[in-house]
N, C-alpha and C positions, 0 to 999 in steps of 0.2 A: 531433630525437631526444631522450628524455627521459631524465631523470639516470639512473634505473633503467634505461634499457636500455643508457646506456655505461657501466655499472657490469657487469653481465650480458657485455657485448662485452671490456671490458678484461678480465674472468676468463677468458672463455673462447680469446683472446691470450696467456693468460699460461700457460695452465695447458700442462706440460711435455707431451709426449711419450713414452708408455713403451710400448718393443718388449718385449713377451711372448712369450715364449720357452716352448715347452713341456718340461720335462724329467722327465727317467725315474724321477726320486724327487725329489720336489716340497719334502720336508723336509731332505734330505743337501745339505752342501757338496760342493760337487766334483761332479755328477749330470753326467751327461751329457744334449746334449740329444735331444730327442723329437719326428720326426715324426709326426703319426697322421693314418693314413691312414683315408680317408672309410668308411663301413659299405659302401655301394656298390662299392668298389674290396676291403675286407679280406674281404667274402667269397668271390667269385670267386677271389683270390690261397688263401684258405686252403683252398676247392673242387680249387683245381689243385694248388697244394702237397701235399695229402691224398692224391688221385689219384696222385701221384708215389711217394707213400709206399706204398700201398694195393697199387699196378701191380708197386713194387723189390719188397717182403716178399714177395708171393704168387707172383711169376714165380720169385724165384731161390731159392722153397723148394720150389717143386713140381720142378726140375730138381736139388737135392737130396736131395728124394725118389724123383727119378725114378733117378738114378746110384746110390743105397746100396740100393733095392731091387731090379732087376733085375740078376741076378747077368754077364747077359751084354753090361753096361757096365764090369762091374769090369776096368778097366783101365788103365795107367799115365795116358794121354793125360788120360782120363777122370776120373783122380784128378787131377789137377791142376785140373779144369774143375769140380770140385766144391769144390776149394778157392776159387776164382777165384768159385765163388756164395758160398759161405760168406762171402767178401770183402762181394759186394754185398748179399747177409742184413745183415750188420749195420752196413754203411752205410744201410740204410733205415731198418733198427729201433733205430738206437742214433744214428746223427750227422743224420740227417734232420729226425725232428720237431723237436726242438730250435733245428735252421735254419729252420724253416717260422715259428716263433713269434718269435725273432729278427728274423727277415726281414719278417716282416708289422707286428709293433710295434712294430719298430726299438729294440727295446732288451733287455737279456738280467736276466729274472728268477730267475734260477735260481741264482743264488751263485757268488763268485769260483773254490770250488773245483771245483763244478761245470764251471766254463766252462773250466777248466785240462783235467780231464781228456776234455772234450768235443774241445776242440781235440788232445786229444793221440792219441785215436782218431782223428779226422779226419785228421791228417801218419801215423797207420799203418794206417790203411786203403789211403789212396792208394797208399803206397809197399808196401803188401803186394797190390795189385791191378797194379802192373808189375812186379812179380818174380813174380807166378803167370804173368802174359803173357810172362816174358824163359823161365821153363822153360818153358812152353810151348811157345818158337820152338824152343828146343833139342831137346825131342822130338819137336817136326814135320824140325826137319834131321836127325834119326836115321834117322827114318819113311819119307822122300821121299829123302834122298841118300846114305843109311848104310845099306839094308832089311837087308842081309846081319850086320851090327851090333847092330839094332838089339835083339832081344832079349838080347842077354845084357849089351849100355850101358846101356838102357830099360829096369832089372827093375822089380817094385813095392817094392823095397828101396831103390833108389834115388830112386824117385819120393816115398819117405815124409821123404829125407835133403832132399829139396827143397822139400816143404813144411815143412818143421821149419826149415832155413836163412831160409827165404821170411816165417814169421811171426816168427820169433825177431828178423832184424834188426829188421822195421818194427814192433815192438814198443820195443825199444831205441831207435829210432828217433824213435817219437811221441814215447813219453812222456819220455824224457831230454831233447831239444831242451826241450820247455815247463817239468817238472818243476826243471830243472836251472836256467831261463831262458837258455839258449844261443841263444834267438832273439834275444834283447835284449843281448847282450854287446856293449857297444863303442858303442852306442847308449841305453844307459840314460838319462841326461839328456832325452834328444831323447823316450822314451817316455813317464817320467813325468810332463813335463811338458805336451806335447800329444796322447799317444795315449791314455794311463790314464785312467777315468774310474766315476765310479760308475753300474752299467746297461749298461754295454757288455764283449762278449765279442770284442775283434779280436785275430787272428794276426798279432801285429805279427811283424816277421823284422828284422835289421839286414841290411846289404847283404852282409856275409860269411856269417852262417847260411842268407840266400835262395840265394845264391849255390850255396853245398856243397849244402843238399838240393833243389836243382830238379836241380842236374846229377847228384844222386845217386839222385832218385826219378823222373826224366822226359827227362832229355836223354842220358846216356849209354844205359839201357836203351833207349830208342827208337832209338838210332841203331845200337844194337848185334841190333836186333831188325830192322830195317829192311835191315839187312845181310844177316841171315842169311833174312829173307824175298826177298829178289833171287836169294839164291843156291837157295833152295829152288824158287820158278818157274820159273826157270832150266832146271833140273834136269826138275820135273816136266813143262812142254812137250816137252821129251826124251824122256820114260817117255811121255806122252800119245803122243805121235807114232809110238812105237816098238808102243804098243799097236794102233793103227790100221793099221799097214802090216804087223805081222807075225801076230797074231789069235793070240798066247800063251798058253800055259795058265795060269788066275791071275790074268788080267787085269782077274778083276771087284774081288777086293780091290785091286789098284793103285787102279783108277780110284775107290774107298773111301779109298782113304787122301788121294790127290791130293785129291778133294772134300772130305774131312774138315780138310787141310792150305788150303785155301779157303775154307771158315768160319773157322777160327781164326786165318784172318790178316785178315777180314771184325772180326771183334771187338776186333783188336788196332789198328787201325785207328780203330776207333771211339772205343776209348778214345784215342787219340793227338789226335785230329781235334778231341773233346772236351774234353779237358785243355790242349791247347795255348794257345788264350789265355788260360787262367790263370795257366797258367806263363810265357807271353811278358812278360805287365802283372807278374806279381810277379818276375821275376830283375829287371828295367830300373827297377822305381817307386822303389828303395833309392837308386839311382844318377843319377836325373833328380828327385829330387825331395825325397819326394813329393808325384806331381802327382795319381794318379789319384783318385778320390772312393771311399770304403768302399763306396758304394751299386753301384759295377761292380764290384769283387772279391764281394760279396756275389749278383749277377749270375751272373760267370763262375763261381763254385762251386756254383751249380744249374745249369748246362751241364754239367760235370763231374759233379754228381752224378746229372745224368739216363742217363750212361754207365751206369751201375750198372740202371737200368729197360731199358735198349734189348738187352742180353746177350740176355734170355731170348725176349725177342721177334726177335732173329737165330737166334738154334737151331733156334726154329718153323718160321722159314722156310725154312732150309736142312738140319735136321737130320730125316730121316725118322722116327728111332726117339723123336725126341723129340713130335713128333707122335702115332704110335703110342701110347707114353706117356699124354699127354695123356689120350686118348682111353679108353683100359684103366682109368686111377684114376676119370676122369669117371664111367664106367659101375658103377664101383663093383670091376672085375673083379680088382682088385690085392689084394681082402679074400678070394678063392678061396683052395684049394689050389696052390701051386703054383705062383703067378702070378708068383711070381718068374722062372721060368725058362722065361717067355714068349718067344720070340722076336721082337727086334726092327730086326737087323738084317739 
């Protein structure tokens, strides 16, 4: 071997090792870091992420459209299920693309106060999308076990006291937890130093704020919802049976309401089915760890947020007026005379 090439070999032995790390601002102390994901993989992801967006906006506005303009939807149940779109309206068009961009670059360019009140609509969305579903159950048990009740407990004056209750907390709710930082009480240290980072937007929680709002946004309402959905099939199997055997006058709105009370425990379901392991991994990660990786909470909160696309596409299926609907704006027939007061049930 000649002098020049063990000179060449002992550099090339010598010379260090350096892991390159990609991060989210290349010039900032503190950056967090950056995975990026291949061209091949960020388009498909941002194809489908869009689709998701594209499918939430346009389904749970035309069911917004569809309830404020035909006059013979206005009604309590009805109002609540328009609140319950207006929910997933602007979880599409306001907490969505933001995660879609997040989620594909893995890092958040959009400014820390940005990300504050991103996340803060995000904790009052959700929790304004189970208290439209907990009035909901209440006015299906009015509807289905109370019918004799039910109009004068069910008026629309009440049904406005519900959604005004419904957004006003999870309002108070978002934005105070973040605003306030009540999600980090008691856990400060522990965030600054491994969770805070420059480029990243996470909902951190301490173990006592995940604690109060999963059993304030998802485990008490579901269970109190859950209840009163047993009690209501219950019941309507009973009416169903009674309609069968005794061929009653009236019978066809019963067997409307029980079907009506069978979609909207169809929805509430879905959300539940959806949401849940986000809430299982987020009450337990505070208290085992944390063990779980951002990249599964970032996961489970596009499961949850696909709740918000699947609503409008359950109506379709099971809602005839909603179809009808569809069909009347398609044609353009909703721009007539009148077309309000098309019949569609």
């Amino acid at each position: 071997m000649s002098v020049a090439s063990q000179h060449l070999d002992i550099r090339m032995n010598s010379t260090p090792t350096v892991d390159i790390t990609l991060l989210c601002y290349e010039s900032l102390n503190g950056s967090c870091p950056k995975f990026a994901y291949p061209m091949f993989v960020r388009v498909p992801l941002y194809l489908f992420f869009g689709s998701m967006v594209i499918l939430t906006v346009f389904g749970n506005l035309f069911v917004i459209l569809t309830i404020v303009h035909f006059k013979q939807l206005h009604m309590p149940t009805n109002y609540l299920v328009l609140s319950l779109a207006v929910t997933d309206l602007l979880l599409g068009s306001l907490v969505m693309p933001p995660s879609m961009i997040r989620s594909v670059e893995t890092c958040w360019y959009l400014g820390n106060l940005f990300c504050k009140i991103h996340s803060s609509v995000d904790v009052a969305l959700c929790t304004a999308s189970i208290l439209n579903l907990s009035f909901i159950s209440i006015d299906r048990y009015y509807a289905v076990c109370r019918p004799l009740l039910y109009q004068s407990k069910i008026t629309s004056f009440v049904t406005l006291v519900m959604i005004s209750i419904c957004w006003s907390v999870s309002v108070i709710v978002g934005f105070g937890i973040i605003f306030l930082e009540l999600n980090i009480r008691g856990s400060e240290d522990f965030y600054y130093e491994n969770v805070e980072c420059e480029g990243g937007c996470v909902l951190f929680q301490s173990a006592a704020c995940t604690t109060f709002t999963s059993v304030l946004a998802f485990y008490f309402p579901g269970l109190v919802m859950l209840s009163i959905y047993t009690k209501i099939f219950h019941v309507a199997r009973m009416q169903a049976k009674s309609i069968q055997d005794m061929k009653y006058k009236g019978n066809t709105q019963s067997l409307i309401k029980i079907k009506a009370t069978k979609t909207l425990a169809i929805v509430i379901g879905v959300f539940l089915l959806f949401w849940a392991p986000f809430f299982i991994c987020s009450l337990f990660d505070p208290f085992i760890g944390p063990v779980f990786p951002r990249g599964l909470f970032d996961f489970l909160s596009w499961i949850g947020y696909s709740n918000s696309t699947c609503n409008p596409i359950v109506y379709a299926f099971f809602y005839s007026w909603f179809r009808k609907s569809f069909k009347v704006i398609l044609l353009g027939k909703i721009f007539q005379p009148n077309s309000s007061r098309l019949r569609l049930l």
